[in-house]
N, C-alpha and C positions, 0 to 999 in steps of 0.2 A: 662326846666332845662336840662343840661347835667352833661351828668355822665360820669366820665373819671377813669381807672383801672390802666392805665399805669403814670409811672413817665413824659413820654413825651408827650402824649393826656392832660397832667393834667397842662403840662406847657406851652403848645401851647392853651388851651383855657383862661387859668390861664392871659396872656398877650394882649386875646383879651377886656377883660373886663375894663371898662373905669368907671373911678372914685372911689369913696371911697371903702373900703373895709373890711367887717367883718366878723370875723371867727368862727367857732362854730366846734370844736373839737369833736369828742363821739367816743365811742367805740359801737355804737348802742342798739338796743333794744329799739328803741325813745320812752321818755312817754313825760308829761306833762313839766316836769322839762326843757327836751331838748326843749322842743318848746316855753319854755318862752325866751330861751336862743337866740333862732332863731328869735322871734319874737324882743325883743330887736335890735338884728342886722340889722334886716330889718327897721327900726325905724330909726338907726340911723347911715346906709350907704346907699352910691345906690346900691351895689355890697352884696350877700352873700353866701360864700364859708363854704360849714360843710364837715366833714370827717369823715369817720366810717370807722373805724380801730380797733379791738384789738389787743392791744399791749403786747404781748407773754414776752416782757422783765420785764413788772413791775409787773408780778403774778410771785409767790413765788414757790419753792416744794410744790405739795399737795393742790394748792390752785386751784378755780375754773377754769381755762383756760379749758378744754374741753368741760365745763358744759356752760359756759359763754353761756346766753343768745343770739340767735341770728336769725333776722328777717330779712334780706337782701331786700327782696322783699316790706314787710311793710312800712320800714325804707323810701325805696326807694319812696314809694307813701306818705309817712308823709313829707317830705322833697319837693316833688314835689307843694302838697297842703300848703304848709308853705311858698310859693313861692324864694324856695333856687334857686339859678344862676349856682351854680356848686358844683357838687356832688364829691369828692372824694371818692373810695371805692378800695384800695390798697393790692394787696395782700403780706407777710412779703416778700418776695423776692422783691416786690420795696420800701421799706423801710429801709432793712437791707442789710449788704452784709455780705462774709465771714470774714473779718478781720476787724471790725471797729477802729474807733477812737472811745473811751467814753467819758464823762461827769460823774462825781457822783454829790450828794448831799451834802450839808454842812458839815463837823462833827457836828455841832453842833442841831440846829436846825434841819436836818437831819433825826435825829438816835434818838429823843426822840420822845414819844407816839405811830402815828403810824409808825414813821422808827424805833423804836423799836421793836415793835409787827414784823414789816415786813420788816427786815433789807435786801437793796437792791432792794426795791420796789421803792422806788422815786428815786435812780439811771436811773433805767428803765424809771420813768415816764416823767423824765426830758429829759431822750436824744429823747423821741419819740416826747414830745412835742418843741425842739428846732428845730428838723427836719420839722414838720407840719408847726411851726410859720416861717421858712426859706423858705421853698414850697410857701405857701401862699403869704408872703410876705402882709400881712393883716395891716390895718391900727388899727385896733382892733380886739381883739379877749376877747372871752365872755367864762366865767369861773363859778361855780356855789359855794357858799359858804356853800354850804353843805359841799366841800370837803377841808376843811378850809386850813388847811397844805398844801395840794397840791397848795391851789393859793396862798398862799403866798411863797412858795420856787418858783413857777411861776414868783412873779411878784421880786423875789431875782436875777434869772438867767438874766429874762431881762435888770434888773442895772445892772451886773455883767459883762454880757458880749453884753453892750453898743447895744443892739437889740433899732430899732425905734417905735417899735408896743405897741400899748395900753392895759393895760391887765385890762378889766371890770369884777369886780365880783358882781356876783347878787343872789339877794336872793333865800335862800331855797324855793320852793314847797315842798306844803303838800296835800294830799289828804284829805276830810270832818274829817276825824278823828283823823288828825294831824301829820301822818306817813310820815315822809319825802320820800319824790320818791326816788326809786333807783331800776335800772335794777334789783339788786338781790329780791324785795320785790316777784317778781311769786315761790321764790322757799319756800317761808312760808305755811304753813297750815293755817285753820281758826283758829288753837285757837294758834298758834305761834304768830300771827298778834294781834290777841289781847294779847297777851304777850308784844310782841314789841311794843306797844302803848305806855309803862313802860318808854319808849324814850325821848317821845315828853314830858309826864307827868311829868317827871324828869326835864325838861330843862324848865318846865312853872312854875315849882316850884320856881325854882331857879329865874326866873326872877322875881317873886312876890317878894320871901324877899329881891332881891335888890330894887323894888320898895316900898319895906316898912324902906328902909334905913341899911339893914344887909349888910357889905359890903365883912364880914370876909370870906374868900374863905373856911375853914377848915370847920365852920358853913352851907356854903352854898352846900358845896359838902357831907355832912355828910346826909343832908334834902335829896338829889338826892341820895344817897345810900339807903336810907329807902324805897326809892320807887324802886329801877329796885332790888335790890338783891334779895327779894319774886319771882320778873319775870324772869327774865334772867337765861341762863344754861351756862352764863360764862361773867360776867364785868369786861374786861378786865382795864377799867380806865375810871376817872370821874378826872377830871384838869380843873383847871381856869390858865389863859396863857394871855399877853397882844398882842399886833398885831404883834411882831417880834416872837412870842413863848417863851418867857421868864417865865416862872412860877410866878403866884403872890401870895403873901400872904390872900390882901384883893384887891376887884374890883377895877378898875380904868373907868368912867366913859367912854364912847367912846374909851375904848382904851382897852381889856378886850373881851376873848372869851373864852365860859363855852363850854366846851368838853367833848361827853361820846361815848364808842365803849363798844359794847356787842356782843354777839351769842347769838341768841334765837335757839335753835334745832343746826342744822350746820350754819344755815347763819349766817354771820357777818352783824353788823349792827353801822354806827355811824352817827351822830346827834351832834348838836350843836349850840351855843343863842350867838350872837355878841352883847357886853352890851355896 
């Protein structure tokens, strides 16, 4: 594996690499989730390009950027053992300059849920990932739908602005318990964790009464509120939304994503059932 820090190390090995190619993005702290993500790529390119980066632009005032988990070293032997081809690891200086050009996000789709919560945060998220997707120049790149919104304004920008690259999302990880993986789960306690389980429980709920034929959304998000409000120490929103983020009234078979963000303690926490 090689590991390249520079813009220009990253582009001179970036050209030596011969045939297909897939890309696997993170801002590290690798767990399971990243490696299903890697391992897909691996699957199905010859080539696999990941990068860990955090990205200073799509954290908020006040929000975790100094706490942000980070393993550099780990990262770097999960990624070697995951049999990755080239490692990016960038520091903001070859990513950013002083005067950029930007990118924002939709108004629309955009700025509701979580570009509501965290307005100017998928600004950010976007310009770091058209930059990565531009770098790489990846024949696919692998997205996790845990982070539902994110990959869909993802795979918005690439129509938008005529990009050739494939944008694959794949399913959540969960640990035995049903916690969906996220870098932020080390900063929970024992009994936050079992709080935050309120998560998954909510979202299993919700998929029974659509399997019992409930389709009405008001019904189905009322049932997921009975369960996280006893747990959670802030729900910020429970929404049913179809694949463009449109709000729906009642589910639409395959086309329909049940959404919830909370804090349990400090941590934020969101989760989500593609119906």
């Amino acid at each position: 594996m090689i590991v390249s820090r520079t813009y220009e190390e990253f582009a001179q090995h970036r050209d030596g690499l011969k045939g297909s190619i897939g890309f696997v993005p993170t801002m590290g702290a690798l767990h399971e989730g990243h490696l299903s993500l890697i391992r897909r790529a691996r699957e199905e390119n010859e080539n696999v390009i990941v990068s860990i980066f955090v990205n200073p632009t799509q954290f908020l005032a006040g929000e975790d950027l100094d706490k942000y988990p980070r393993r550099e070293e780990a990262d770097r032997r999960i990624c070697e053992l995951a049999g990755v081809d080239l490692l990016y690891m960038p520091g903001v200086d070859q990513i950013y300059g002083a005067d950029e050009l930007c990118i924002g996000a939709p108004k629309l789709r955009g700025y509701i849920l979580e570009g509501a919560r965290r307005p100017g945060h998928f600004d950010g998220m976007l310009q770091v990932v058209m930059k990565l997707l531009n770098l790489s120049r990846a024949d696919r790149a692998y997205f996790g739908k845990k982070d539902a919104q994110q990959l869909i304004l993802i795979e918005q920008m690439v129509r938008d602005y005529f990009m050739t690259v494939n944008v694959v999302g794949c399913e959540i990880v969960r640990d035995p318990d049903g916690l969906a993986l996220s870098s932020r789960n080390v900063y929970l306690s024992e009994e936050q964790r079992r709080r935050a389980l309120s998560l998954s429980r909510a979202l299993k709920r919700a998929g029974k009464l659509v399997q019992s034929g409930e389709m009405a959304s008001a019904k189905i998000l009322a049932a997921m509120e009975a369960i996280l409000l006893p747990e959670v120490d802030e729900l910020e929103y429970v929404a049913v939304v179809d694949r463009a983020f449109r709000p729906l009234e009642r589910i639409e078979t395959g086309n329909s994503i049940v959404l919830v963000a909370a804090k349990v303690g400090t941590t934020r926490l969101i989760d989500n059932l593609w119906v």
